[in-house]
N, C-alpha and C positions, 0 to 999 in steps of 0.2 A: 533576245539572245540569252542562253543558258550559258550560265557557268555556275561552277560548283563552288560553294564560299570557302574560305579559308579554312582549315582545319584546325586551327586555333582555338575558334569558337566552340567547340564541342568537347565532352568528355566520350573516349571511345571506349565499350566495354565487351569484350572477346568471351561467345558462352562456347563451352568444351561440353562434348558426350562423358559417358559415366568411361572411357574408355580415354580418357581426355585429348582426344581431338578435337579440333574448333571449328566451329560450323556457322556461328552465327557473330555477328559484329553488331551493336547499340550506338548508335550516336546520339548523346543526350545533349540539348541547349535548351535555353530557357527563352519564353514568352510571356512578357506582363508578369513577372516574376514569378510566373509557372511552368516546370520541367515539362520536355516536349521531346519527343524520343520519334527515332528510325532505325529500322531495323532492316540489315540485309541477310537474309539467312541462304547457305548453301544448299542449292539440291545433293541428293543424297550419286548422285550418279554426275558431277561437278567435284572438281578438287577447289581446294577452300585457297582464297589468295587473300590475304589480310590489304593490301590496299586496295584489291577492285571493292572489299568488303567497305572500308570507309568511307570510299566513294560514295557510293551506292546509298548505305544509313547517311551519311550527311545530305544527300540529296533528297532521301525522302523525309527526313528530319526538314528539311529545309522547306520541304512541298506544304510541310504541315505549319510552319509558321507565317508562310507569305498566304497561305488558304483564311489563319485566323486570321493577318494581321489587316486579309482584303473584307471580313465580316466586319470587325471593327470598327474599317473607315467607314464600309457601307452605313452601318449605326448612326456613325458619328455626321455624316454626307445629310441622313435622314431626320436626325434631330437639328441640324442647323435646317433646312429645309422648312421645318414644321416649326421653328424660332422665326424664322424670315416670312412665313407665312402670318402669325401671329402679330408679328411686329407689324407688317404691311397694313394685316385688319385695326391694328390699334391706330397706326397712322389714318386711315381713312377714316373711322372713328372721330378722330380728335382734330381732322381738317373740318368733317361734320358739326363739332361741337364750336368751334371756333367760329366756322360761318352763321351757325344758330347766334352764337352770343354778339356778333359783329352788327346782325338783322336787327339783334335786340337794343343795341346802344342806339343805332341809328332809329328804330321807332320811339326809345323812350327822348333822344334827343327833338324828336319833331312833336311829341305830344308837350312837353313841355314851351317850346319854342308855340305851339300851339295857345296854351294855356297862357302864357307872358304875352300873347299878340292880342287878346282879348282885354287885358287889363287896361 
């Protein structure tokens, strides 16, 4: 379900022609504490309305933060991944090394038991 975020969250900034009429509307917010901007700009043959305008930038403002913030997780999805991977090869690893050493107590305990049976 879309909805458009609060308009709180944004700084909106109004560009004017050399003629100073306003055509275009900015809506700046920040990601990972870097500015992250949408921009609705008016056709030339469209009369310019300042709320459909921040609408419109806060929504693509908005498209472009939930686009970084789904690479991100992606990353972050992929580094646990490849932790849980590693971890898994260390545990089977060190189950390996455990049953080695388990092999060994038990052969050294019988070569001795061995060696004390002769005396």
């Amino acid at each position: 379900m879309f909805r458009i975020p609060s308009f709180d969250k944004y700084k909106f900034y109004v560009a004017t022609t050399v003629t100073g009429e306003p055509y275009k509307v900015v809506a700046v917010s920040s990601y990972a504490g870097r500015p992250v901007r949408g921009v609705a700009k008016c056709a030339s043959d469209d009369k310019f309305d300042l709320e459909t305008g921040k609408k419109l930038a806060a929504a693509r403002c908005n498209q472009k933060i939930a686009a970084k913030r789904y690479r991100r997780a992606v990353a972050r999805l992929n580094e646990a991944n490849d932790s849980m991977t590693k971890a898994q090869k260390h545990l089977a690893n060190m189950k390996d090394y455990w049953s080695d050493a388990y092999d060994s107590v038990i052969q050294a305990q019988q070569e001795l038991d061995s060696v004390l049976s002769v005396m």
